[in-house]
N, C-alpha and C positions, 0 to 999 in steps of 0.2 A: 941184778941187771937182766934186761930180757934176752933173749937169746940171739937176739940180731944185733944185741951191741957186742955182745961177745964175742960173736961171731967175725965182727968187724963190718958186715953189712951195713946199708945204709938204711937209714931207719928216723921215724916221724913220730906222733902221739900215738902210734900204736904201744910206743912203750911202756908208756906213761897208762897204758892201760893194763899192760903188764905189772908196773909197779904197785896201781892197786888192788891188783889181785893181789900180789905177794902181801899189801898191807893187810884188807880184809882176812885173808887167810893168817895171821898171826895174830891180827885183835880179836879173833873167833876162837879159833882155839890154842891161841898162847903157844903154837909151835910153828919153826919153818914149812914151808912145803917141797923144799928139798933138803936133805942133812945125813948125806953121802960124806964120804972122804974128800969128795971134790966135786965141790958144787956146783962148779960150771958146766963139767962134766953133764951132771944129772939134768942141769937147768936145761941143755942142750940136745939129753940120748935119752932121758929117762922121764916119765912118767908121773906127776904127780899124783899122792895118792889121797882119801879120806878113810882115815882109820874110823872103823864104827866108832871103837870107845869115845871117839872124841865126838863125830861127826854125825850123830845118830840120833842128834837131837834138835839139829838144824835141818828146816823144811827142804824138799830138795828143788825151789826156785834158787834157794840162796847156796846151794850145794852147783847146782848147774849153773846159775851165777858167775860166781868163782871159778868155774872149769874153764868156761867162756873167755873169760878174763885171761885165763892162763893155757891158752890155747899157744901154742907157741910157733905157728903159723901166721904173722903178724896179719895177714891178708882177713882172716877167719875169723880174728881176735875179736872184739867185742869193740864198736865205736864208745864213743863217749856217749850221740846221739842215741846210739840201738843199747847203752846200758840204763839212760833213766827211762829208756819204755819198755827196759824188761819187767816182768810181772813181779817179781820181788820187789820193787817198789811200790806196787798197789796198794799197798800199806801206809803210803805214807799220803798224807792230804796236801790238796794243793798251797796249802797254809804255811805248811810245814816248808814246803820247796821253794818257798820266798825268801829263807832265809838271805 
């Protein structure tokens, strides 16, 4: 959950940009991005991190990407709009985005 549901705050598709961070960040490298004793906790006070061993092989559009996403200032967060024209996806062709 992003930090302003927790929170109890009132809250929009900023979350839902939060949620995919959390996704990305688990289909990349196979681990949460919090996993504290209490993850709300962490979700909330603490600092997501990228371990090298895992993270050090992913470009860092798709490292700042992710961060973006999990900015937990819903205000700051990454639009849905401001995420398919981040440069991370220059990769991908207009072909591709039709799905």
């Amino acid at each position: 959950m992003a930090p302003e549901v927790i929170e109890g705050k009132p809250h929009g598709y900023a979350c839902d940009m939060w949620s995919l961070g959390v996704i990305m960040y688990v289909m990349l490298s196979g681990r949460y991005p919090f996993t504290g004793k209490n993850v709300e906790h962490d979700i909330i006070q603490e600092a997501h991190n990228f371990p090298k061993s895992i993270w050090d092989k992913f470009s860092p559009q798709c490292l700042y990407f992710i961060d973006r996403l999990l900015t937990k200032d819903p205000t700051k967060r990454l639009t849905a709009a401001e995420a398919f024209k981040h440069p991370w996806f220059d990769i991908l062709t207009d072909e591709q985005l039709k799905i």
